[in-house]
N, C-alpha and C positions, 0 to 999 in steps of 0.2 A: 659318914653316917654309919652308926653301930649296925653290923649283921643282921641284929635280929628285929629290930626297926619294924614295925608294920603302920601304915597310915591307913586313917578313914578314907574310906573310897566311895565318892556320888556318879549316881551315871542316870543319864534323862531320856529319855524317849520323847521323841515329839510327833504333830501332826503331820511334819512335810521338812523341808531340808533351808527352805527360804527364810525372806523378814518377816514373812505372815505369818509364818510357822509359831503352836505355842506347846508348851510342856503338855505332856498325856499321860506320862507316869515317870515317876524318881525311885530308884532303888539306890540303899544306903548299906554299906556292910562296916563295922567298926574292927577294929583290931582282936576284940577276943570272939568275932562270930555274930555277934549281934545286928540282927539286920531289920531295917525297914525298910517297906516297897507299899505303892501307893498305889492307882489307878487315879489321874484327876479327871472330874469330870466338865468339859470345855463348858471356857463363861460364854452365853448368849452370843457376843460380841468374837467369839474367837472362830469364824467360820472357814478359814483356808482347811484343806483339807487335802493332803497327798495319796494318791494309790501304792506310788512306787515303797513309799514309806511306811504303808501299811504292811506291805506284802514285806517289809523287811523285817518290823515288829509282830505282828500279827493280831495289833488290837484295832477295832474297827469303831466307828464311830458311836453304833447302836451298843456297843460292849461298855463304852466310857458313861454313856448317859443312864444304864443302867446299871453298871456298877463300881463307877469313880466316886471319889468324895466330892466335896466342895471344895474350891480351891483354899479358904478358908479355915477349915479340919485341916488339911494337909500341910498346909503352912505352919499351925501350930503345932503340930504332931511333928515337923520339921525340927521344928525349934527346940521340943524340949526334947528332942534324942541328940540332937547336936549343938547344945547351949556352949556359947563360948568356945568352942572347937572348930578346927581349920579342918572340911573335909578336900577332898584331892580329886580331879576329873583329870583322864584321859581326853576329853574334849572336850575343856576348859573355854574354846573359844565359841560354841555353843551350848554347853553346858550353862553357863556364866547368864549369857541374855534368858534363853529359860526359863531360869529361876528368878531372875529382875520379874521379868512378864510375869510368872507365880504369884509372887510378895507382892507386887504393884495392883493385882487384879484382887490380890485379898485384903490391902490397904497395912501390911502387917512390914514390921520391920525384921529384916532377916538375923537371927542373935548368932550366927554363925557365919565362920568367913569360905568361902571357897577359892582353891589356888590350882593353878596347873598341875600336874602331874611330874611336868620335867623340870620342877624346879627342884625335885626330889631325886632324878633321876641321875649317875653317873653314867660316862660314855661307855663306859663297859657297857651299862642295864640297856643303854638304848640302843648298843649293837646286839644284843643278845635279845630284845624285845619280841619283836612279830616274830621272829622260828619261836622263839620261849611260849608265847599267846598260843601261836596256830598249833604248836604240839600239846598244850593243855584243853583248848578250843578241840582238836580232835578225838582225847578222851574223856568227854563228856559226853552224856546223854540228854543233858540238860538244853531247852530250846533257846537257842541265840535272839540274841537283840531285843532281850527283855533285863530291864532295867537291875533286877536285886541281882539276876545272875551275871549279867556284864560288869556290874562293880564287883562280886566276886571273883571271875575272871580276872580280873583288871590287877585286884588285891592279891591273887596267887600269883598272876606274873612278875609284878612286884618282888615278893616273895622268893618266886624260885631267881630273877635276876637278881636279884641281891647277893643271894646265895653264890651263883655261880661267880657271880664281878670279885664275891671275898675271896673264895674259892683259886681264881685266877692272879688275882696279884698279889697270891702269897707269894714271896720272893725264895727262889731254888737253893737250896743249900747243900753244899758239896760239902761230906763227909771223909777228913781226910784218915 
């Protein structure tokens, strides 16, 4: 993969960690910066509801019903920032249902594909990954575990490991 490589990055926030569990907000960062972040506001029908997973996002239920969209809007608004493009999730194996439960609840067909993260990823990025995260994660001021800034995090780690994996297998050359 070219060094300077940057993939679109999606990352979900949900109600709770479980199968009851449904998307609460998507944040989207693209390659030149371009971001969208959402609030959904839960269908009728979606009532699980986690504390712990509150207290890790910090959006509460009275916050979604009055200032999430329809899941609806946010589905199209989906669509046309990422028509025909592969976005990338760091947890792809909830990320993935999330967004099924989104489109399905909005009756809409998703025009974008989503993939893992480490299908992108070389063993270099993925030895270098959590110290690369938690050393960007701690110069931030920015609040964690909210959806547009988790896929920008996600997008800089990215980022700086790529850098450092080129970085390292450049091969040593002795100067005779």
């Amino acid at each position: 993969m070219k060094c300077n490589y940057v993939p679109i990055i999606i990352d979900v926030e949900a109600s709770g960690f479980g199968a009851h569990s449904y998307p609460i907000e998507v944040g989207v960062i693209k390659p030149n910066g371009e971001r969208f972040c959402s609030l959904i506001r839960p269908q009728d029908d979606w009532l699980h509801w986690d504390e712990q997973a509150q207290q890790c996002h910090g959006i509460s239920r009275p916050l979604l019903q009055k200032n999430g969209r329809s899941v609806t809007q946010v589905c199209a608004e989906l669509n046309e920032f990422l028509q025909g493009q592969t976005a990338y999730s760091d947890g792809w194996v909830v990320d993935q249902p999330w967004l099924i439960t989104l489109f399905y609840a909005a009756n809409i067909k998703m025009a974008f594909s989503i993939s893992p993260l480490e299908m992108l990823l070389s063993e270099m990025q993925m030895n270098l990954w959590h110290h690369t995260k938690d050393s960007l994660l701690a110069k931030t001021t920015q609040p964690r575990h909210r959806a547009s800034h988790d896929a920008a995090l996600i997008q800089n780690t990215f980022i700086l490991t790529n850098h450092l994996a080129h970085q390292q297998s450049k091969p040593f050359v002795i100067q005779c």
